[in-house]
C-alpha positions in Angstrom: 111.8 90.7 121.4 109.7 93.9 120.4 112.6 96.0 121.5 115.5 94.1 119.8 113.5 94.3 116.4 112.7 98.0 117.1 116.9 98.8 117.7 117.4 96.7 113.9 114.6 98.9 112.6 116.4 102.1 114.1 119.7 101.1 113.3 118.7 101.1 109.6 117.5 104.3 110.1 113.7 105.4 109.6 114.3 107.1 106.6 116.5 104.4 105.3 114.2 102.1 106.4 111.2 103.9 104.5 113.4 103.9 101.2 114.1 100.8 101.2 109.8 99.5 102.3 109.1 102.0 99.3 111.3 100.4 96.6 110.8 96.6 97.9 106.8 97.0 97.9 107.5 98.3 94.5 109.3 95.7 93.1 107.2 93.3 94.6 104.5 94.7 93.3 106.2 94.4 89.5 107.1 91.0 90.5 104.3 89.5 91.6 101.7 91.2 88.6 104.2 89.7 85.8 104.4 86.3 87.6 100.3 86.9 88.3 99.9 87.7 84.6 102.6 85.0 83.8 100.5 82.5 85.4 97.5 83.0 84.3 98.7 83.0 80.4 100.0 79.5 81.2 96.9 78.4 82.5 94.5 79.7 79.8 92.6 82.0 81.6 92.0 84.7 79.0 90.8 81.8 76.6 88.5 80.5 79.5 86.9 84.1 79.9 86.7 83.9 75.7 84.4 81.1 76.2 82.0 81.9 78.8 81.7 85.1 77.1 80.7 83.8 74.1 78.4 80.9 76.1 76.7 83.8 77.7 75.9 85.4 74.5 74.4 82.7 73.7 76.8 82.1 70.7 79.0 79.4 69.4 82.8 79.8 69.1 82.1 78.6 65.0 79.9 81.6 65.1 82.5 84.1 65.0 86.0 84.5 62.7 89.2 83.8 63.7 89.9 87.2 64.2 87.3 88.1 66.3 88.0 85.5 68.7 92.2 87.2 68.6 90.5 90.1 69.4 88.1 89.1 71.9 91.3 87.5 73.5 93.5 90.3 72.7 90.9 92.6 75.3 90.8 90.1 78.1 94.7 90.4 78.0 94.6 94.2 77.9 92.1 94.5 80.4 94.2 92.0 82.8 97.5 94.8 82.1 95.2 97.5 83.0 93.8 96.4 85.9 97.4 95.4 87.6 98.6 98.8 86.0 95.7 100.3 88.2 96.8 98.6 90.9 100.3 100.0 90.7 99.4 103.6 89.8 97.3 102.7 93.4 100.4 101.5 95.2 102.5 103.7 93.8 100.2 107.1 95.0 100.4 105.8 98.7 104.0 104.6 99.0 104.9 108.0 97.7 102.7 109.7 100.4 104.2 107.3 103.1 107.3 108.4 101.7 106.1 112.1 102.7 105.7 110.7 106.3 101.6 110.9 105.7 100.0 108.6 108.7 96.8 107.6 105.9 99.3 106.2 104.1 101.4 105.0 106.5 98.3 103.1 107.7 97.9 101.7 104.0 101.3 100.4 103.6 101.0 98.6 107.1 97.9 97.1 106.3 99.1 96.4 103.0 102.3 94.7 103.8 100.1 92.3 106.4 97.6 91.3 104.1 100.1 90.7 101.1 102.1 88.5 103.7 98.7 86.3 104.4 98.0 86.3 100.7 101.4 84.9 99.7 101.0 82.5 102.4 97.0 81.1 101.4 98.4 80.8 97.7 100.7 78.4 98.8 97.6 76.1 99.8 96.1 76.5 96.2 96.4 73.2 94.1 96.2 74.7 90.8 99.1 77.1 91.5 102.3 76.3 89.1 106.2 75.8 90.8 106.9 79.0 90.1 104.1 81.1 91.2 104.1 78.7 94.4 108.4 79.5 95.0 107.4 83.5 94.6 104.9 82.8 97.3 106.7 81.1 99.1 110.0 83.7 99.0 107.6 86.7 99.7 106.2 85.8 103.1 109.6 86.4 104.9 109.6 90.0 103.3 105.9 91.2 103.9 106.3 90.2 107.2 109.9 91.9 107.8 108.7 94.8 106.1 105.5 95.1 107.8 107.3 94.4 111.7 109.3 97.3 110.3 106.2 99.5 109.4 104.5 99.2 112.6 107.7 99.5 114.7 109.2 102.4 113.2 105.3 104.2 112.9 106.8 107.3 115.4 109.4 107.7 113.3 108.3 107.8 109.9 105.5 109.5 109.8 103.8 113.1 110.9 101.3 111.5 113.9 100.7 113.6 116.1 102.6 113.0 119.7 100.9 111.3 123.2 101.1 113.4 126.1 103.6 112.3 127.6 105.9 111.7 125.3 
């Protein structure tokens, strides 16, 4: 079995195959922090971290204007865009050095591709998830786990690792 997905892989061709790793993580990436931040707006999570801030200032909402509170809410949405733009800026640095056949990042984009595939999959188990945040789940587990097969099959290929003797 490990053979017959290692002569797909090779058929695609390890750069091919890297290419097309590099541009699917990175879409998934895009789709999976708008349907994150998507979900999260739908359930009210920004106005949930509004009032515990405010309980653990030991304030009351009627304590503060309108517009402070649009602020206050305003930040926990920025702050949310930042943080998954870290994320990608992240992502982004180590698919472009796995790209540039680097084995550190060849070793991040394996174990990132694994653990994104057993995220996907726990989310589905989470009652409060919405239908469409669960269906994105559900579609991505397939593709972290081709993708990550693909990683660990192809690692001779597509990066700079030094060889075995005897090889």
């Amino acid at each position: 079995m490990k053979d017959k997905l290692r002569q797909h892989f090779l058929k695609i061709g390890p750069r091919r195959f890297v290419l097309i790793t590099v541009f699917s993580l990175l879409i998934l990436d895009l789709l999976t922090g708008h349907t994150f931040r998507m979900s999260l707006i739908q359930n009210g999570f920004s106005e949930k971290l509004v009032q515990l801030s405010i309980k653990q200032a030991n304030l009351q909402a009627s304590d503060l204007s309108n517009e402070t509170l649009s602020e206050v809410h305003n930040l926990m949405n920025m702050s949310l865009d930042f943080m998954l733009g870290l994320i990608l800026v992240n992502n982004i640095f180590f698919y472009f050095f796995y790209f540039k056949k680097k084995l550190w990042a060849y070793s991040y984009v394996a174990f990132y591709t694994l653990t994104a595939g057993f995220l996907s999959l726990s989310m589905i188990f989470d009652k409060h998830i919405n239908t469409g945040w669960l269906i994105f789940n559900i579609a991505t587990i397939p593709m972290y786990l081709y993708l990550f097969l693909g990683v660990k099959l192809l690692k001779a290929e597509t990066t700079l690792a030094p060889k075995k003797k005897g090889q």
